[in-house]
N, CA, C and O of each residue as an XYZ file, in Angstrom:
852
protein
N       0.833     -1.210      0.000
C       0.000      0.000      0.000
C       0.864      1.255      0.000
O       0.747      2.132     -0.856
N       2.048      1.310      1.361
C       2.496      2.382      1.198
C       3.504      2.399     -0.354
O       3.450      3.509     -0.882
N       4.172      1.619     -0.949
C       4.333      1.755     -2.010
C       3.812      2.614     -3.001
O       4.173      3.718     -3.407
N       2.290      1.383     -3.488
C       1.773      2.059     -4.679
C       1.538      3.763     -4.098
O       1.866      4.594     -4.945
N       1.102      4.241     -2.993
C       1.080      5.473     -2.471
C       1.929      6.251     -2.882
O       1.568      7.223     -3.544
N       3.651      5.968     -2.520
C       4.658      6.843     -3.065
C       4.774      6.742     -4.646
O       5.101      7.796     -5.190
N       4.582      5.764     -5.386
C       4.884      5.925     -6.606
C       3.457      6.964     -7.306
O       3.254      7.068     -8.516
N       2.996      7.330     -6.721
C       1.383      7.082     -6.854
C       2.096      9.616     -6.876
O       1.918     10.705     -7.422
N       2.723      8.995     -5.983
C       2.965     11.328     -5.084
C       3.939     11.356     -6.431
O       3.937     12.263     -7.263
N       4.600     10.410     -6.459
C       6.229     11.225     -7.358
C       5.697     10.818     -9.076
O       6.489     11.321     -9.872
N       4.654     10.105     -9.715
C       4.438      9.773    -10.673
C       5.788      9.896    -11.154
O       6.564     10.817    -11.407
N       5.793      8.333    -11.201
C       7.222      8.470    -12.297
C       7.432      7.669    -13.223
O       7.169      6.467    -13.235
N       8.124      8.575    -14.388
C       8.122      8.841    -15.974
C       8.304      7.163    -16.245
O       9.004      6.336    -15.660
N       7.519      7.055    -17.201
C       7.562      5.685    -17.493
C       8.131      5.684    -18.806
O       8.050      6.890    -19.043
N       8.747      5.086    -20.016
C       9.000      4.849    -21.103
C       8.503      3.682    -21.645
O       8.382      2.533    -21.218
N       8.116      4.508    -23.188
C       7.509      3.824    -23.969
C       8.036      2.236    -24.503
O       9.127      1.740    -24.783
N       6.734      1.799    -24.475
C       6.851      0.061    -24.459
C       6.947      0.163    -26.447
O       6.420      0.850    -27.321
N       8.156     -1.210    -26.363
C       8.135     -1.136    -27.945
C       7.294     -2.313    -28.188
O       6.758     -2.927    -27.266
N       7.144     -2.718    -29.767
C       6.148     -3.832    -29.717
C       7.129     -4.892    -30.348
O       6.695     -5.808    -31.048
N       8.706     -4.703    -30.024
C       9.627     -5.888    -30.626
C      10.780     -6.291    -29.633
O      10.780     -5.526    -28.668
N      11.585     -7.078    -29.577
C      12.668     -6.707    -28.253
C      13.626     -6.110    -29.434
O      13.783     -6.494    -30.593
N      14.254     -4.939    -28.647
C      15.482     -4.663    -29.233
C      16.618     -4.944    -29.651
O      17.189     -5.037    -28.565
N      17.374     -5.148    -30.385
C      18.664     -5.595    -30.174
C      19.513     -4.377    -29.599
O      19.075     -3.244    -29.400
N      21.061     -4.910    -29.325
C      21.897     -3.905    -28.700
C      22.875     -4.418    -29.086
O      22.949     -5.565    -29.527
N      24.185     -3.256    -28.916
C      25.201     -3.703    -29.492
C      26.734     -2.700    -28.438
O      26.321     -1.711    -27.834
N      27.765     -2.897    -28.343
C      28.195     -2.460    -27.428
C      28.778     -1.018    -28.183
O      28.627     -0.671    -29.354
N      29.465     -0.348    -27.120
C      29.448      1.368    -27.561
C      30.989      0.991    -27.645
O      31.664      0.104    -27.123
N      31.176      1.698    -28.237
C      32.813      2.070    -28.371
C      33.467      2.936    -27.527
O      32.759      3.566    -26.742
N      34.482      3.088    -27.510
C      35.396      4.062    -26.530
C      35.080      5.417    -26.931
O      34.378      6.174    -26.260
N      35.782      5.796    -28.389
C      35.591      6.840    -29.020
C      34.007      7.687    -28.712
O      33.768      8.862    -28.434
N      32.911      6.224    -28.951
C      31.418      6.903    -28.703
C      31.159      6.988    -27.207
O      30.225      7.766    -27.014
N      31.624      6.492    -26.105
C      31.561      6.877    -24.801
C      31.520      8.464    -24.177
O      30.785      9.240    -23.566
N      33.407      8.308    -25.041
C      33.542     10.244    -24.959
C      33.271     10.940    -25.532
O      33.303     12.081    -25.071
N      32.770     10.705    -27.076
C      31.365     11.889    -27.440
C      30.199     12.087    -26.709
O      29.980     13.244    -26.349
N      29.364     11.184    -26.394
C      28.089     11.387    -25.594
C      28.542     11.831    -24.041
O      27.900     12.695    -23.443
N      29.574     11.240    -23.505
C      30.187     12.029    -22.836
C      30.243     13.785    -22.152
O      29.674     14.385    -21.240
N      31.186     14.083    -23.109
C      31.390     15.165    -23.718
C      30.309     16.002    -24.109
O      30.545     17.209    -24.143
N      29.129     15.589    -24.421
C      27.933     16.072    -24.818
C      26.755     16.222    -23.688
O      25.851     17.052    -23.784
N      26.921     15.147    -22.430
C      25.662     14.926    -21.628
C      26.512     15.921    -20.315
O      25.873     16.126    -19.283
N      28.478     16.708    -20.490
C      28.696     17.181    -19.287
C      27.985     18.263    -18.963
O      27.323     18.840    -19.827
N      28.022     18.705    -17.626
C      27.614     20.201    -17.392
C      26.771     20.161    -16.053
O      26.604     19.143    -15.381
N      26.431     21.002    -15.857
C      25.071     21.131    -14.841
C      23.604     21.842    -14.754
O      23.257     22.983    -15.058
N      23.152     21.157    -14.426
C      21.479     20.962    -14.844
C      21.427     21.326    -13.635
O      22.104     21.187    -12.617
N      19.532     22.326    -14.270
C      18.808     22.615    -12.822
C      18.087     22.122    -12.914
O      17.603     21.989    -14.038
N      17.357     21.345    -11.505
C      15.782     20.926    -10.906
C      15.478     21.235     -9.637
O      15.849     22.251     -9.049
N      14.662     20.184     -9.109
C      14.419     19.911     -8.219
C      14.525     18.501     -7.485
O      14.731     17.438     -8.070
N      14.352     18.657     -6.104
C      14.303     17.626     -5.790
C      12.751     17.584     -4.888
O      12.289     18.501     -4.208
N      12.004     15.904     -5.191
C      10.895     15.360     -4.251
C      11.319     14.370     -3.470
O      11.726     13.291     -3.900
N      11.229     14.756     -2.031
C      11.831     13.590     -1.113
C      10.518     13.616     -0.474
O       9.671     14.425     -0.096
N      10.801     11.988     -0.542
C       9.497     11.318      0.245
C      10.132     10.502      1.606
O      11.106      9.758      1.492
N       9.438     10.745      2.920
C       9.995      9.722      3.808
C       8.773      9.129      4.658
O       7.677      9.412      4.175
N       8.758      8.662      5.371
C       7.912      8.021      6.759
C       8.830      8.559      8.120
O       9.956      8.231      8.494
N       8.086      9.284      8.542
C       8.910      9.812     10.095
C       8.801      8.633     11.226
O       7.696      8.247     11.608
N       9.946      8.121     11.704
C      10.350      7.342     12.874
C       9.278      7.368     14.046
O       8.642      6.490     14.629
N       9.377      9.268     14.174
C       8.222      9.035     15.248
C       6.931      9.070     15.369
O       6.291      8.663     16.339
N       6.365      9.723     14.055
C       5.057      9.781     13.831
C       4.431      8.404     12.888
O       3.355      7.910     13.224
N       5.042      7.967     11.948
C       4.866      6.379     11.293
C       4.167      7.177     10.129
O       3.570      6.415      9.370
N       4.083      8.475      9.792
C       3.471      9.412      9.076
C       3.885      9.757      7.857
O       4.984     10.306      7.927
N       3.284      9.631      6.259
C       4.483      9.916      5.266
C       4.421     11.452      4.742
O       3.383     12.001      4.372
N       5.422     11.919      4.765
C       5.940     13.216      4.061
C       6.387     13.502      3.265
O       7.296     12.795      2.830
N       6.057     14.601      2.652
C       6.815     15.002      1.356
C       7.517     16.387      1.137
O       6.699     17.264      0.856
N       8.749     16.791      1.190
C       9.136     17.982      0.842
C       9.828     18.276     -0.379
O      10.667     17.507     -0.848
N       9.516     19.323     -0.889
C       9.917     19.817     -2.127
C      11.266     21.041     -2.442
O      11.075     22.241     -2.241
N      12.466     20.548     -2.903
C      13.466     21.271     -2.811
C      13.807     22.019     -4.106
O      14.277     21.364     -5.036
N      13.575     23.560     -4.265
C      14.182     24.255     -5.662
C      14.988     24.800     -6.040
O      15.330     25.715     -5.291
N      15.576     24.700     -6.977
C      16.753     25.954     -7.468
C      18.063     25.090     -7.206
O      19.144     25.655     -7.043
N      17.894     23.204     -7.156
C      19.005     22.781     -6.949
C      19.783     22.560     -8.500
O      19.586     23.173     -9.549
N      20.404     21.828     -8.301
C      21.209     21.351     -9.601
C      22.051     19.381     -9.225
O      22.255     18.842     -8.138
N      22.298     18.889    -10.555
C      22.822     17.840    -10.717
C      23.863     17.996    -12.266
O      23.563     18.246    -13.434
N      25.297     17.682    -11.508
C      25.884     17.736    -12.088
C      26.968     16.225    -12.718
O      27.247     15.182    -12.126
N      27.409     16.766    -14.308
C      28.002     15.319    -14.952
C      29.074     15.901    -15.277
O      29.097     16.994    -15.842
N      30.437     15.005    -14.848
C      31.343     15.447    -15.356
C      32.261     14.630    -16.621
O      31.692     13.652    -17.106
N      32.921     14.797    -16.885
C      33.795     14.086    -18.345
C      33.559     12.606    -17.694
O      33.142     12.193    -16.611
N      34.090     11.953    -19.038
C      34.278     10.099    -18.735
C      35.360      9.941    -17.830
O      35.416      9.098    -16.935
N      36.241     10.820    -18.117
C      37.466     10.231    -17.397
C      37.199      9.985    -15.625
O      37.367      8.905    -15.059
N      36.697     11.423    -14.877
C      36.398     11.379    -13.756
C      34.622     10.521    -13.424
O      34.142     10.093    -12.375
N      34.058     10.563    -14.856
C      32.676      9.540    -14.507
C      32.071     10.167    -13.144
O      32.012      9.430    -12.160
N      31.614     11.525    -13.054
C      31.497     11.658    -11.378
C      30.115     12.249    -12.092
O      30.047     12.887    -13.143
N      29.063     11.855    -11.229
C      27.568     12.907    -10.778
C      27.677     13.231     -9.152
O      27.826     12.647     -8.079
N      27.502     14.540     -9.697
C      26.855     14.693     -8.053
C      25.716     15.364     -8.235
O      25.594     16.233     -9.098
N      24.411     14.863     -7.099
C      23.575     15.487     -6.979
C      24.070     16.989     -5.727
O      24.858     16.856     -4.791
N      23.604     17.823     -5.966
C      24.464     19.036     -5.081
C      23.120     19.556     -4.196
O      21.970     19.292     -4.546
N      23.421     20.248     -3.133
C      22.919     21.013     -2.379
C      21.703     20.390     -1.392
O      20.867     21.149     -0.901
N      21.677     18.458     -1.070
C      21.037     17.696     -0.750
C      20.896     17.930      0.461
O      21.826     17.905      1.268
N      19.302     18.274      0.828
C      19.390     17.841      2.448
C      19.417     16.999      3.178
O      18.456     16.299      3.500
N      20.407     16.928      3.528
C      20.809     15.793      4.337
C      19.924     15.854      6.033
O      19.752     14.818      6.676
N      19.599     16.794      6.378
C      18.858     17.144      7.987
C      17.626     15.927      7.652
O      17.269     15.335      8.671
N      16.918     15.473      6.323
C      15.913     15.015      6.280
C      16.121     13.925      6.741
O      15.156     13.180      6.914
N      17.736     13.394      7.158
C      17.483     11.950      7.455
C      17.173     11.822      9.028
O      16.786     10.727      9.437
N      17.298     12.692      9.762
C      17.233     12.830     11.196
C      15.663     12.739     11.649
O      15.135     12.713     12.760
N      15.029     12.695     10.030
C      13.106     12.375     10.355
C      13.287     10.053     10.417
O      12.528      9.212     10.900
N      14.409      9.939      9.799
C      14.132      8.575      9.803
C      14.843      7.537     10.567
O      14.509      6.352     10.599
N      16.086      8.187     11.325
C      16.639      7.458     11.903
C      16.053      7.200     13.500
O      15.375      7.859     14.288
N      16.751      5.778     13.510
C      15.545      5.417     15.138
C      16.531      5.785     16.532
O      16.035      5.753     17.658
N      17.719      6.071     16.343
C      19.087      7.083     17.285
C      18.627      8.525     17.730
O      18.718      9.532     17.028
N      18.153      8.465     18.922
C      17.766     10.197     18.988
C      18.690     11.128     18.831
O      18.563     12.270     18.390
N      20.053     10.323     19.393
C      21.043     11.245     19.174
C      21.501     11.364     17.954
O      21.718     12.477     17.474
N      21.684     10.392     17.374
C      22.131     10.163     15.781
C      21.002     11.388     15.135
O      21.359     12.449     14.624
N      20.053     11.080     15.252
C      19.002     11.883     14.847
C      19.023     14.154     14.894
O      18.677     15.050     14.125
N      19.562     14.074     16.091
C      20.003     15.611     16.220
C      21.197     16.202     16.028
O      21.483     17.361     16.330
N      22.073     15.188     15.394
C      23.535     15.525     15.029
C      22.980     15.624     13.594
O      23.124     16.709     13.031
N      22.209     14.374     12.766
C      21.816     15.108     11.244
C      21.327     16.293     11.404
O      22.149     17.078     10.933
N      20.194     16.993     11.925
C      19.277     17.821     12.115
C      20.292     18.996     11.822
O      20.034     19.694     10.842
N      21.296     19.260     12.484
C      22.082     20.160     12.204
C      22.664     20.576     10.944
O      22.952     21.743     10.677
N      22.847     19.444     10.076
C      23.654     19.537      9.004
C      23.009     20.436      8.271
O      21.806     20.680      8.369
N      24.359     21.345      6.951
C      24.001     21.701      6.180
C      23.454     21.098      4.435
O      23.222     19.889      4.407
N      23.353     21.493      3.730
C      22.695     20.909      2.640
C      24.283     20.583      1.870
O      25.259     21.322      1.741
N      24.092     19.399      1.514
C      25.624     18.789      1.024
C      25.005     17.907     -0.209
O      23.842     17.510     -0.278
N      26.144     17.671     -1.254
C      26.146     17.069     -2.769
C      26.139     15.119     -2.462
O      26.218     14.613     -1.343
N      26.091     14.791     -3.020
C      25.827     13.030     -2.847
C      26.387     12.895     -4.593
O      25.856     13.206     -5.659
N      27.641     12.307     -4.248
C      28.319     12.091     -5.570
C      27.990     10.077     -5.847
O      27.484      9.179     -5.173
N      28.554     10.175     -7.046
C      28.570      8.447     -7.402
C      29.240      8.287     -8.634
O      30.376      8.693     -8.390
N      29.213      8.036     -9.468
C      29.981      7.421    -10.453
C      28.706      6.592    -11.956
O      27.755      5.812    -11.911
N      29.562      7.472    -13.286
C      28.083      7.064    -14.366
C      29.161      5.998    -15.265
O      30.384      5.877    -15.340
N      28.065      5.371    -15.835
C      28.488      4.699    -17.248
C      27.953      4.466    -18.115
O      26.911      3.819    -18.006
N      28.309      4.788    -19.085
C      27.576      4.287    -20.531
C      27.656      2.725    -20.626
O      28.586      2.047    -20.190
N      26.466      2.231    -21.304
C      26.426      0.512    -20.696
C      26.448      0.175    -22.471
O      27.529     -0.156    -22.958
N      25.041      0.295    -23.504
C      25.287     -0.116    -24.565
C      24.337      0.607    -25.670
O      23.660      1.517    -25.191
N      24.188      0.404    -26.863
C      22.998      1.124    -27.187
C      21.635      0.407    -28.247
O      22.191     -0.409    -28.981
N      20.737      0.427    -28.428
C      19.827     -0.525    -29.206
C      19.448     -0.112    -30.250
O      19.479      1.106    -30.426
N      19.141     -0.664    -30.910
C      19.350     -0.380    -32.844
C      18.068      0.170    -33.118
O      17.736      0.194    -34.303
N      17.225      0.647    -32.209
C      16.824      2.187    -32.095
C      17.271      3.609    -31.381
O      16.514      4.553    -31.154
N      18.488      3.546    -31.122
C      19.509      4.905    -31.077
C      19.127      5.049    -29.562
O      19.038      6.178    -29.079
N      18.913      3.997    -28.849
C      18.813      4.586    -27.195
C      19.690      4.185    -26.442
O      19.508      3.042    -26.022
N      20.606      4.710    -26.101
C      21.703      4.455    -25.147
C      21.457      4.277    -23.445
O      20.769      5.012    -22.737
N      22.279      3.009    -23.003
C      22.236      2.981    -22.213
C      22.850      3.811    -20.959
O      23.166      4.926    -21.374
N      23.104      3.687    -19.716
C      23.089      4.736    -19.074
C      23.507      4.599    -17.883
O      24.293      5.513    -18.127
N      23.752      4.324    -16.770
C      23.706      4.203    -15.076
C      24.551      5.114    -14.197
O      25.414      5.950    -14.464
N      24.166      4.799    -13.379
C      24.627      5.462    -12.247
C      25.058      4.643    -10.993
O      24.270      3.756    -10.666
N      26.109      4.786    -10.286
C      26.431      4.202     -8.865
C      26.490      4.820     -7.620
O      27.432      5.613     -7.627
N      25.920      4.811     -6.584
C      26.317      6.038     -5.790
C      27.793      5.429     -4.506
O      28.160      4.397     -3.944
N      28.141      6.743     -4.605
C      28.988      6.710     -3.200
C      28.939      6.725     -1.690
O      28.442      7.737     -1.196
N      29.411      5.685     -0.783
C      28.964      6.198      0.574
C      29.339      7.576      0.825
O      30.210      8.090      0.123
N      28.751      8.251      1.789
C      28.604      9.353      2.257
C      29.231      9.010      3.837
O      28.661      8.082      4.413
N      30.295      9.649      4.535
C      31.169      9.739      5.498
C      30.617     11.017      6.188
O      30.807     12.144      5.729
N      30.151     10.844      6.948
C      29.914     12.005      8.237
C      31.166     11.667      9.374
O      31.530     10.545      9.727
N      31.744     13.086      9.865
C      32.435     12.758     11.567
C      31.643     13.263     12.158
O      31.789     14.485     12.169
N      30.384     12.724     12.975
C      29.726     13.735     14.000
C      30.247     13.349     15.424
O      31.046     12.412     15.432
N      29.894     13.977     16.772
C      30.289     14.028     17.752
C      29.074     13.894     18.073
O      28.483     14.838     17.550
N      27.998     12.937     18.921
C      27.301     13.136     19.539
C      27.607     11.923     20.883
O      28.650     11.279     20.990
N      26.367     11.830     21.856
C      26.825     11.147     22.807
C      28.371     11.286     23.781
O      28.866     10.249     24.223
N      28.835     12.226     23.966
C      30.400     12.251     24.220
C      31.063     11.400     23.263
O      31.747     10.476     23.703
N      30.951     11.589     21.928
C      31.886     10.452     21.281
C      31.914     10.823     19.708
O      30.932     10.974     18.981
N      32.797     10.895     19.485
C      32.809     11.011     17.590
C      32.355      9.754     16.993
O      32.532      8.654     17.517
N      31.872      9.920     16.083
C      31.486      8.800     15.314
C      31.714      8.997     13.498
O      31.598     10.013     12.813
N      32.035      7.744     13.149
C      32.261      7.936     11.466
C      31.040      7.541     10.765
O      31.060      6.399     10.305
N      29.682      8.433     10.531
C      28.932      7.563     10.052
C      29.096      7.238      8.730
O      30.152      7.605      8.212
N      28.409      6.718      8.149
C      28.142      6.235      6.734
C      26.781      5.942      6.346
O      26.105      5.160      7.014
N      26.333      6.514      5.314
C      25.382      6.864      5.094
C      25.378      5.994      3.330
O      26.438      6.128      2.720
N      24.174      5.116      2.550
C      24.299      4.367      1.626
C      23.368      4.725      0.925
O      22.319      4.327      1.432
N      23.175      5.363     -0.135
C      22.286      5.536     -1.303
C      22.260      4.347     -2.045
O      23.141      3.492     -1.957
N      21.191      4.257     -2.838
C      21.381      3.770     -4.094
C      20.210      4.286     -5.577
O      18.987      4.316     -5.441
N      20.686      4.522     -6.453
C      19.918      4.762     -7.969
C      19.080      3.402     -7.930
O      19.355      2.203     -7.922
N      17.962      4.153     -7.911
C      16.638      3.314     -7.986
C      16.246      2.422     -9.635
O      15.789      1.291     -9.799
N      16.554      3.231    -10.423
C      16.949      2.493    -11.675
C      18.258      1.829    -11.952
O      19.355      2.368    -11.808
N      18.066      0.754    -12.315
C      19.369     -0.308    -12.655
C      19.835      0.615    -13.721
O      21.002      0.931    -13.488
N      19.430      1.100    -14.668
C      20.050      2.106    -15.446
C      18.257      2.740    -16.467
O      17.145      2.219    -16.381
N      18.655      3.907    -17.269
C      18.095      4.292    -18.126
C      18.343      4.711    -19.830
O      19.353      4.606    -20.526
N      17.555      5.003    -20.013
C      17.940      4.595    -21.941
C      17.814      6.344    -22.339
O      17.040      7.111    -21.766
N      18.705      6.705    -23.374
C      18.754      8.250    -23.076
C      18.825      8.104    -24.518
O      19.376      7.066    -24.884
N      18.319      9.040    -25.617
C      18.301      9.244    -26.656
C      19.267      9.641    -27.470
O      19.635     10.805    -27.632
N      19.734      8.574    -28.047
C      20.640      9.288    -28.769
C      20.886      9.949    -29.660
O      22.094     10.108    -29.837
N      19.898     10.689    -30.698
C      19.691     12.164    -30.936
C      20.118     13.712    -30.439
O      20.668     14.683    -30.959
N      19.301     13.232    -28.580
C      19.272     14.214    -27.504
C      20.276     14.181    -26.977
O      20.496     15.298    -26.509
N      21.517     13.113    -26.647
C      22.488     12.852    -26.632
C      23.718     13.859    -27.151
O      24.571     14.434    -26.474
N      23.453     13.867    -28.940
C      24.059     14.464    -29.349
C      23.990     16.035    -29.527
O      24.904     16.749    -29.941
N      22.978     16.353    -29.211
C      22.279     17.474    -28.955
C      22.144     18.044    -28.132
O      21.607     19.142    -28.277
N      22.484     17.681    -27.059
C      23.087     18.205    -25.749
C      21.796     18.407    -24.756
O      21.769     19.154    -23.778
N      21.060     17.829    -25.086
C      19.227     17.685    -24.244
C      19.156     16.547    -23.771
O      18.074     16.339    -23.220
N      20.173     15.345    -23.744
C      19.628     14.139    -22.966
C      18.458     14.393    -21.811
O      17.397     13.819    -21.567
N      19.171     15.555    -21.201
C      18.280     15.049    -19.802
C      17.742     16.195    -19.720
O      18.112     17.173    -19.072
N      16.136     15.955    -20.936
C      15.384     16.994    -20.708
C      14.586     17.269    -19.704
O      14.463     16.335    -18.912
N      13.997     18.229    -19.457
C      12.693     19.039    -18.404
C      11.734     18.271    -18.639
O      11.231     18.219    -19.761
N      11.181     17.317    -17.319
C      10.627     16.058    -16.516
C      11.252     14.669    -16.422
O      10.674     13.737    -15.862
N      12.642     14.547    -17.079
C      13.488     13.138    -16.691
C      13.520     13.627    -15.219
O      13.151     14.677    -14.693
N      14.127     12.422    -14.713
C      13.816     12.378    -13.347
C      14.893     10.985    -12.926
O      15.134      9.998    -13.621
N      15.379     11.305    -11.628
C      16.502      9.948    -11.151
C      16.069      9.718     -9.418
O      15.789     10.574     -8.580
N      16.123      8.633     -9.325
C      15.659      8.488     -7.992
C      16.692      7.714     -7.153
O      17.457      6.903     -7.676
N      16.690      8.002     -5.764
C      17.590      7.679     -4.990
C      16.648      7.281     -3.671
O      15.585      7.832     -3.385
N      17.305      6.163     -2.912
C      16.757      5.881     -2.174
C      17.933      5.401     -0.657
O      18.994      4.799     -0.818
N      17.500      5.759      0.436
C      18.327      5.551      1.511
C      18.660      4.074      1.818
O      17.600      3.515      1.538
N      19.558      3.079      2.249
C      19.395      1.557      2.029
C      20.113      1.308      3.622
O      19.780      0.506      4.495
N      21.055      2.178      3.612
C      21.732      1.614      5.364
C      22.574      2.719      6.105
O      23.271      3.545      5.515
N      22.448      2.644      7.266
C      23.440      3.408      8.247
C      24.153      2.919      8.997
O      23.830      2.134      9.889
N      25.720      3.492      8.629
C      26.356      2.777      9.614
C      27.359      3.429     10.856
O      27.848      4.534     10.619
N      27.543      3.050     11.618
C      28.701      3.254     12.581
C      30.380      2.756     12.268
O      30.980      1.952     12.981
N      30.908      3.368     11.154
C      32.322      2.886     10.885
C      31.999      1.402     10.654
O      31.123      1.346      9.790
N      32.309      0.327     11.025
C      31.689     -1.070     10.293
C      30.527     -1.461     10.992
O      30.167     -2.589     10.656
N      29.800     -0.919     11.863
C      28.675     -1.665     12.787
C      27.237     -0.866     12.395
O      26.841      0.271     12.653
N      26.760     -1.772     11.799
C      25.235     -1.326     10.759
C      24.269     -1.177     12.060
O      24.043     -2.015     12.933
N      23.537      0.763     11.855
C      22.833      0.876     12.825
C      21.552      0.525     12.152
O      20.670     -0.222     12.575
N      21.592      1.112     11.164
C      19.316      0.797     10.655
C      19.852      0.437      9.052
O      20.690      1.053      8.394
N      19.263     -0.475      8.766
C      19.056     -0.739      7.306
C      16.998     -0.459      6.719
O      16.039     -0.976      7.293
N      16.958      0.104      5.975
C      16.149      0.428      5.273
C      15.609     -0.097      4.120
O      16.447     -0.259      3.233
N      14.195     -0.496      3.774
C      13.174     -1.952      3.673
C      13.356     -1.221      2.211
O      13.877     -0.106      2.237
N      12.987     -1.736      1.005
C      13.286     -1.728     -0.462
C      11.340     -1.561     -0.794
O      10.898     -1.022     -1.808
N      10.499     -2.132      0.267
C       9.303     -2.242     -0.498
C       8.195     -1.418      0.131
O       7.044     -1.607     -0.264
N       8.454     -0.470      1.129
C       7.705      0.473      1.668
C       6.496      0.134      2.352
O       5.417      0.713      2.227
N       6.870     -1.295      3.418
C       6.021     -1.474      4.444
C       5.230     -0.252      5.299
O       5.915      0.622      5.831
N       4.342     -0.238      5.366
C       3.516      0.707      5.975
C       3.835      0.820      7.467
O       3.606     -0.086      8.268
N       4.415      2.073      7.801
C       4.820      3.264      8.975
C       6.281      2.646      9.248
O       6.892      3.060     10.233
N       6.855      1.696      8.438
C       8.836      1.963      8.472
C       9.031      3.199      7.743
O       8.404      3.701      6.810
N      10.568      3.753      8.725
C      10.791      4.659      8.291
C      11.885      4.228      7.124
O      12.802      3.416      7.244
N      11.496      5.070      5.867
C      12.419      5.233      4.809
C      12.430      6.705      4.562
O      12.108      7.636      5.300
N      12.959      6.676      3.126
C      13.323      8.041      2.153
C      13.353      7.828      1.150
O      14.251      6.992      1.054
N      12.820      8.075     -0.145
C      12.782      8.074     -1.111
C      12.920      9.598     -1.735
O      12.030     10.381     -1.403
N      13.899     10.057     -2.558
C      14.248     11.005     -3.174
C      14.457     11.199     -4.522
O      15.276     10.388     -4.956
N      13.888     12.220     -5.629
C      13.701     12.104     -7.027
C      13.952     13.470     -7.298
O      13.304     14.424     -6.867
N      15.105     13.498     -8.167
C      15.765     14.640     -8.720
C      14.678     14.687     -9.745
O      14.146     13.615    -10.030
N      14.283     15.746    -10.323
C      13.316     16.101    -11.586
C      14.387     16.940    -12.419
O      14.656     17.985    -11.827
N      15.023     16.797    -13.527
C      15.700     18.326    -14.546
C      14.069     19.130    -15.100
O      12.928     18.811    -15.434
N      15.034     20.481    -14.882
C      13.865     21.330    -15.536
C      13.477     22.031    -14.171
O      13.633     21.669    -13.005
N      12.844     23.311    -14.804
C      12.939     24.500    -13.465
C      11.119     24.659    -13.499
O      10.551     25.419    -12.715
């Protein structure tokens, strides 16, 4: 229930069903760093983060504008989503203290790593994304702690046009990438791991960059 609910707030972009399977064929080096080269830069959106609060079992939604997501060359392969609030996780963690050391934070980038995967002999290239742990030093409890914090890209990957590609519009106004919270840790000792299927009143987070202002 709570599922179809969230997919239900963030409607998200579906792509068109073909009526054949595609074939695919692998990309070349040379074509990596053109589309590359073509998809760098930084884009504005927004972000929709969806969570369930720890203490209320209640789901929320806040809406963040005027951010950006940025792609850089093949060589460094880096996205970062930029200017992320991170305070939102202090609605989901079950640590009170853990909980008021996020609360504080400022709004920080969540980087990961892209790749071009292959493309199908209708010109749609493949696409992904990996994310990076996220390293906090907070001090709470009389004690520093190293947290770690685990995203992951909710799509195994996406198919980007390769037209728009070359045209420097891949990622037009209403694409959309989603990220979702998966575990927290204490330097190696896992404090909350976070459910994949949105059992009703666990706390999660679900977060969806939108391009386009």
């Amino acid at each position: 229930m709570m599922k179809k609910l969230f997919f239900a707030l963030l409607t998200v972009v579906s792509l068109a069903a073909c009526n054949h399977d595609p074939v695919f064929h692998g990309l070349t080096q040379q074509e990596k760093e053109e589309y590359a080269q073509s998809i760098m830069g930084e884009y504005p959106g927004r972000y929709s983060i969806v969570y369930t609060d720890v203490q209320t079992s209640q789901l929320n939604r806040e809406n963040i504008n005027d951010v950006t997501f940025s792609v850089s060359s093949l060589t460094e392969h880096t996205v970062i989503f930029n200017n992320f609030p991170i305070r939102l996780l202090a609605r989901v963690v079950e640590d009170a203290e853990l909980s008021q050391a996020l609360s504080t934070l400022p709004n920080m980038g969540l980087t990961g790593s892209y790749a071009f995967l292959k493309e199908s002999e209708d010109g749609q290239v493949g696409w992904t994304l990996d994310m990076h742990p996220i390293v906090l030093s907070l001090t709470y409890g009389g004690q520093q702690h190293d947290i770690v914090l685990h995203f992951r890209n909710l799509y195994t990957s996406i198919y980007l046009d390769k037209g728009r590609i070359q045209g420097g519009t891949a990622f037009e106004q209403g694409r959309q990438l989603s990220l979702g919270l998966t575990d927290i840790y204490d330097g190696d000792r896992l404090l909350q791991s976070f459910n994949d299927d949105w059992q009703e009143g666990s706390p999660e987070l679900l977060a969806v960059f939108r391009f386009g202002l």
